[in-house]
PAPA-602319 format. One record per atom (N, C-alpha, C): x, y, z; residue in three letters; residue number from 1. Coordinates in pm, whole numbers, m for minus. Layout:
<rs>
R     c1     c2     c3 res   n
R      X      Y      Z ALA NUM
...
</rs>
This chain:
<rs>
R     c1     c2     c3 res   n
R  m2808  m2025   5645 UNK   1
R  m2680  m2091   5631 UNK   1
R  m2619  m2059   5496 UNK   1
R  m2478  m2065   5514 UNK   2
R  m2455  m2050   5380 UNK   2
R  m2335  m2144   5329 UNK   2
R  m2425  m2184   5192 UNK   3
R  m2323  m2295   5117 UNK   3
R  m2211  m2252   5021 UNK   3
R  m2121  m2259   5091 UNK   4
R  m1951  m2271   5033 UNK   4
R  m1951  m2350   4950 UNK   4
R  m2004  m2465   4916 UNK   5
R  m1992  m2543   4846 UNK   5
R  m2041  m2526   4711 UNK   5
R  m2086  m2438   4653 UNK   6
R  m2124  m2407   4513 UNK   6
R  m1996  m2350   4457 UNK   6
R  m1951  m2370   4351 UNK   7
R  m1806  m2313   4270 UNK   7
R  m1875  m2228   4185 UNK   7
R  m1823  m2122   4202 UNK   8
R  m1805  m2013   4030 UNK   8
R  m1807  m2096   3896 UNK   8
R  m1881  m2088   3815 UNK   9
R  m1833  m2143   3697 UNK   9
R  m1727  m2085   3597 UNK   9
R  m1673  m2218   3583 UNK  10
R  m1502  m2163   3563 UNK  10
R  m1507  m2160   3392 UNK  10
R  m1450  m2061   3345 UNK  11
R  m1406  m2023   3201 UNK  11
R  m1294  m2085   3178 UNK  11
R  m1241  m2043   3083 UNK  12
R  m1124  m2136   2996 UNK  12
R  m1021  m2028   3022 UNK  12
R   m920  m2052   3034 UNK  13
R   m752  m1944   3068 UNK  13
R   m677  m1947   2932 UNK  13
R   m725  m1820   2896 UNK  14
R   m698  m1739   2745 UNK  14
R   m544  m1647   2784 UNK  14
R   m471  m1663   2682 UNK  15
R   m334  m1589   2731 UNK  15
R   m401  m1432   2681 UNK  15
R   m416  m1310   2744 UNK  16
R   m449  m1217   2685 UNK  16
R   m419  m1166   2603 UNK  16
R   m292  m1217   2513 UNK  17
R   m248  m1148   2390 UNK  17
R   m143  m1198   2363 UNK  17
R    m34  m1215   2229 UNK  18
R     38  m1247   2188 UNK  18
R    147  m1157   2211 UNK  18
R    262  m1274   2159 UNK  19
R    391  m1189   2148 UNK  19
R    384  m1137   2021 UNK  19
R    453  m1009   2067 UNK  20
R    452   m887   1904 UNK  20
R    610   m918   1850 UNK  20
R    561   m930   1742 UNK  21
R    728   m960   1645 UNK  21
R    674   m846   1516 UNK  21
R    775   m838   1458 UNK  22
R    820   m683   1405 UNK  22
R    838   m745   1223 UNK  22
R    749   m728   1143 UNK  23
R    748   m753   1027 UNK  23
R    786   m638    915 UNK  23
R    872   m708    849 UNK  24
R    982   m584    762 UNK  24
R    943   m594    583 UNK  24
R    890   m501    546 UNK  25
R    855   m543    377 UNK  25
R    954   m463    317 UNK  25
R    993   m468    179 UNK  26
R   1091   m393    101 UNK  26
R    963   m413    m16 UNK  26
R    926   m274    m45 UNK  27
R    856   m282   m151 UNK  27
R    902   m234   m266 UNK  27
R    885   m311   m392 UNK  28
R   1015   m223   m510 UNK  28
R    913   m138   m597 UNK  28
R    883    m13   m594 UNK  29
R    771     71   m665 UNK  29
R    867    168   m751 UNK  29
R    773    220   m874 UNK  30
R    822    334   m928 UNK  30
R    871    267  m1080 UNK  30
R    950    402  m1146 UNK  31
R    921    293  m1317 UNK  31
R   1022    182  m1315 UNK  31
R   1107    146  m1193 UNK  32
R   1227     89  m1198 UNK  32
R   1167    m65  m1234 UNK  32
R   1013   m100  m1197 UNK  33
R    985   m240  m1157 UNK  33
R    933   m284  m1285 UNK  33
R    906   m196  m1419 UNK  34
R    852   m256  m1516 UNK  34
R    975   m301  m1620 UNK  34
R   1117   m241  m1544 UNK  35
R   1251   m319  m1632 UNK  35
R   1264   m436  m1539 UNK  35
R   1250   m441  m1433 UNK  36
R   1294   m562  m1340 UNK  36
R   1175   m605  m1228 UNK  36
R   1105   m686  m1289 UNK  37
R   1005   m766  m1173 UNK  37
R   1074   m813  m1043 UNK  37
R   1027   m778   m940 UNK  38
R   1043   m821   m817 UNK  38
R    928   m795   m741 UNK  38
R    910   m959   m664 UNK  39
R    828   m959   m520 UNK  39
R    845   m852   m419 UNK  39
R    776   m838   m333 UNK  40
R    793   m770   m208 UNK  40
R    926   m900   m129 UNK  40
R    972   m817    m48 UNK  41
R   1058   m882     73 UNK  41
R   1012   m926    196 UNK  41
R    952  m1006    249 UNK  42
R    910   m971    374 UNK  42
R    977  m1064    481 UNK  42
R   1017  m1041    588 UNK  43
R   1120  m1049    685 UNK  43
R   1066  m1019    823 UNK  43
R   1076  m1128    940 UNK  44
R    998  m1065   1034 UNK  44
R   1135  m1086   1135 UNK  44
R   1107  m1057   1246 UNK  45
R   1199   m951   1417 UNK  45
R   1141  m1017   1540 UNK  45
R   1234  m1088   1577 UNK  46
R   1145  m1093   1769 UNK  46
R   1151   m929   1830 UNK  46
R   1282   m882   1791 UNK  47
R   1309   m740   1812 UNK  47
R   1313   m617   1728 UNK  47
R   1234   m509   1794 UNK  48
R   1251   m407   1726 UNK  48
R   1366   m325   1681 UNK  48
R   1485   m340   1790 UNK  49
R   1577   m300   1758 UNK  49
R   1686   m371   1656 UNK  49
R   1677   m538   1639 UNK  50
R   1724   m575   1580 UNK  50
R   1661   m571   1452 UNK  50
R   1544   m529   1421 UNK  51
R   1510   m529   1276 UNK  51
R   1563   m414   1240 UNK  51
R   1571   m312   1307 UNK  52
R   1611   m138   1285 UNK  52
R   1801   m188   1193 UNK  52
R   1827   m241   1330 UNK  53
R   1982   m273   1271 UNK  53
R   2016   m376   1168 UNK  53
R   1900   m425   1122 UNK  54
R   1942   m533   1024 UNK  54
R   1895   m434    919 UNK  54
R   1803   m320    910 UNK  55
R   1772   m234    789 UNK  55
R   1913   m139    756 UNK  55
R   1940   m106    867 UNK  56
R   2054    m14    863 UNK  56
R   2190    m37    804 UNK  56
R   2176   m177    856 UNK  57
R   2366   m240    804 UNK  57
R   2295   m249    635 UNK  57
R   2188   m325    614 UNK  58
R   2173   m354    474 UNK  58
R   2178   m272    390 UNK  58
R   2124    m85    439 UNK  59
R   2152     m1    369 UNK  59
R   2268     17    372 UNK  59
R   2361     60    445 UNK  60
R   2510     65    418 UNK  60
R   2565    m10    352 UNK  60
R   2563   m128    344 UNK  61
R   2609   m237    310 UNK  61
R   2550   m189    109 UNK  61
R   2514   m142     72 UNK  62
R   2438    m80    m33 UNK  62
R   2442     33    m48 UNK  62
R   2548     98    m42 UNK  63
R   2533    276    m15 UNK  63
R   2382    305    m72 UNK  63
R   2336    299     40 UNK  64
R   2202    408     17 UNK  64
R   2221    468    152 UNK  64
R   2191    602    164 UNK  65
R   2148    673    253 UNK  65
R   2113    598    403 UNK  65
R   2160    670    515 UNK  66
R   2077    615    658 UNK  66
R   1993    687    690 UNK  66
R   1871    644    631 UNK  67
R   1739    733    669 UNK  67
R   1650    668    772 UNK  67
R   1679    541    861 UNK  68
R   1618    497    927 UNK  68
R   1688    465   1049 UNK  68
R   1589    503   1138 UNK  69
R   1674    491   1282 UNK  69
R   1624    488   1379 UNK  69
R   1636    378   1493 UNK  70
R   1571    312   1565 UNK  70
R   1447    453   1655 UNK  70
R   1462    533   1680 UNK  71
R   1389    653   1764 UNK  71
R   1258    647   1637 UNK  71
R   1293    712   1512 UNK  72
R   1210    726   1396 UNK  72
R   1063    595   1359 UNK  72
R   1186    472   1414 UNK  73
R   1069    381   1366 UNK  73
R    973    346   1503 UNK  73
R   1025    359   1585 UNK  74
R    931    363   1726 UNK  74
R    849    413   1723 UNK  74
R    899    570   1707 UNK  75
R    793    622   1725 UNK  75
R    673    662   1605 UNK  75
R    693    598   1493 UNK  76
R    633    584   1388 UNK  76
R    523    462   1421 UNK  76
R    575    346   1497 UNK  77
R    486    236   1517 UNK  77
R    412    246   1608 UNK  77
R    483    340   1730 UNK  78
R    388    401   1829 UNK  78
R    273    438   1856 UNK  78
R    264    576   1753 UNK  79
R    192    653   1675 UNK  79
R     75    605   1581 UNK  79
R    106    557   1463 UNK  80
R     44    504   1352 UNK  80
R      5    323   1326 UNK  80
R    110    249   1451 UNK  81
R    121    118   1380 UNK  81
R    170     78   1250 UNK  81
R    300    193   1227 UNK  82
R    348    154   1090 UNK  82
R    485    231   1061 UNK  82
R    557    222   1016 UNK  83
R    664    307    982 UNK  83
R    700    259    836 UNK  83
R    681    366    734 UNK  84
R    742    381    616 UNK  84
R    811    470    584 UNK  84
R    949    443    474 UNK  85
R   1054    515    454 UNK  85
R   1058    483    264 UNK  85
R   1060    571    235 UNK  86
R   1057    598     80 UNK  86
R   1199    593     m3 UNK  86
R   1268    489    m58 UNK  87
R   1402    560   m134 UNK  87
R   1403    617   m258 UNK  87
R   1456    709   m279 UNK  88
R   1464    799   m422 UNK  88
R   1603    781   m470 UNK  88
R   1637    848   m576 UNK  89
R   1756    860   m717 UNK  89
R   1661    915   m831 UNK  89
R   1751   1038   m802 UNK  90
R   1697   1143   m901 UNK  90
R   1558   1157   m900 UNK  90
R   1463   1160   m820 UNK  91
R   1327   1172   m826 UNK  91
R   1263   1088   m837 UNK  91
R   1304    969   m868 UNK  92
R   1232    856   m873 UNK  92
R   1242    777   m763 UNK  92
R   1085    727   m685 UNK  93
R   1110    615   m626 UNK  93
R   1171    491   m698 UNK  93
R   1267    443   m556 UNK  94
R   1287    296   m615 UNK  94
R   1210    162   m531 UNK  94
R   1261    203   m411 UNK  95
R   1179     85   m340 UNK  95
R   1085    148   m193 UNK  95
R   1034     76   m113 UNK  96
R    988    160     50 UNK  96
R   1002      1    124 UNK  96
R   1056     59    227 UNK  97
R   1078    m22    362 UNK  97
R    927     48    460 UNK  97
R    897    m78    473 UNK  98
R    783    m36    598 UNK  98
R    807   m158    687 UNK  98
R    783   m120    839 UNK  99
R    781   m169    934 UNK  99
R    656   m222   1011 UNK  99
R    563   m328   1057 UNK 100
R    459   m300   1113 UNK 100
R    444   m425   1233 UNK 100
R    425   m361   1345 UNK 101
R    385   m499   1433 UNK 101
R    308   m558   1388 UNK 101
R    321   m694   1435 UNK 102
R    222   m802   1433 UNK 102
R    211   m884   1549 UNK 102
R     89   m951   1583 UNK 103
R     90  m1076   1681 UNK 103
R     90  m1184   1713 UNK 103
R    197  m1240   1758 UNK 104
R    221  m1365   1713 UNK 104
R    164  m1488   1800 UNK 104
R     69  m1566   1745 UNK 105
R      0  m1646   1837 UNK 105
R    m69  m1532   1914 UNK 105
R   m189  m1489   1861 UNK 106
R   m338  m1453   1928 UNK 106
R   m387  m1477   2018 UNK 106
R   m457  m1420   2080 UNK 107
R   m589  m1514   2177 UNK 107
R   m676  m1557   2090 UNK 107
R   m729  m1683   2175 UNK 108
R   m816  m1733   2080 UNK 108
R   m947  m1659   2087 UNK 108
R   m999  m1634   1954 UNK 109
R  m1159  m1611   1950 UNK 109
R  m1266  m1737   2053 UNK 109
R  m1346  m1696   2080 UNK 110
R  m1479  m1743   2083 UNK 110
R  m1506  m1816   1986 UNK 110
R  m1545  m1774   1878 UNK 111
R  m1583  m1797   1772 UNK 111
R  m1761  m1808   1753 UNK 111
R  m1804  m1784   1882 UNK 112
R  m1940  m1747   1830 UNK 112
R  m1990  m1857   1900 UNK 112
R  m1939  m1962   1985 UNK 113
R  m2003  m2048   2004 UNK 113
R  m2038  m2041   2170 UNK 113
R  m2170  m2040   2193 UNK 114
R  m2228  m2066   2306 UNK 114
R  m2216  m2147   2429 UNK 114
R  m2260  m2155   2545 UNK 115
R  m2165  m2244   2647 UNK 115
R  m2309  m2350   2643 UNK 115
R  m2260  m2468   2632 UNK 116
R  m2385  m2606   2646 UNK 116
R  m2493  m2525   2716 UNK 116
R  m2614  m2562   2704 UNK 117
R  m2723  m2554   2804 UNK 117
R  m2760  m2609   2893 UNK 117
R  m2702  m2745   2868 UNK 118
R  m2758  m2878   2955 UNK 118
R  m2652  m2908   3041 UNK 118
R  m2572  m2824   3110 UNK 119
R  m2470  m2856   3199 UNK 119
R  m2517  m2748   3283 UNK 119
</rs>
């Protein structure tokens, strides 16, 4: 005979992964930072494309150069999990924009802990 009546033992319902949001740093490097201290920038994106266009207007908005553009950083994050862009004047760095996913709200770990014995 066979008993239907035994259940699978049931695990816990883990979301398999987070939502990815798009974290934006402005790093200020080069001899420019020992006349003027500044933090990093950091700025995060539900969207990739809207972080692309919020880098883009800000450079214009700043005549610097449009060296970043939505195809470039894709496929930079694609690729590597990262997209960096370097700005210069006259040979000198001044600052770098990097791009990098992140995940927002994880699955949870385990954490190492064992299932009761006595159940």
């Amino acid at each position: 005979m066979n008993d239907l009546s035994i259940d699978p033992p049931k695990h816990p319902v883990f979301k398999a992964s987070g939502r990815i949001i798009y974290e934006v740093t402005i790093h200020y490097v080069g001899g420019l930072t020992a006349l003027r201290q500044r933090e990093p920038t950091v700025i995060f994106f539900s969207n990739l494309r809207k972080a692309v266009d919020a880098i883009a207007a800000e450079l214009a908005l700043n005549n610097w150069p449009p060296r970043v553009n939505y195809t470039a950083v894709y496929r930079g994050v694609k690729q590597r999990e990262f997209y960096s862009c370097d700005f210069n004047i006259a040979g000198a760095r001044v600052f770098r924009i990097k791009v990098v996913p992140r995940v927002l709200n994880p699955a949870l770990p385990r954490l190492g802990i064992d299932e009761n014995p006595e159940k």
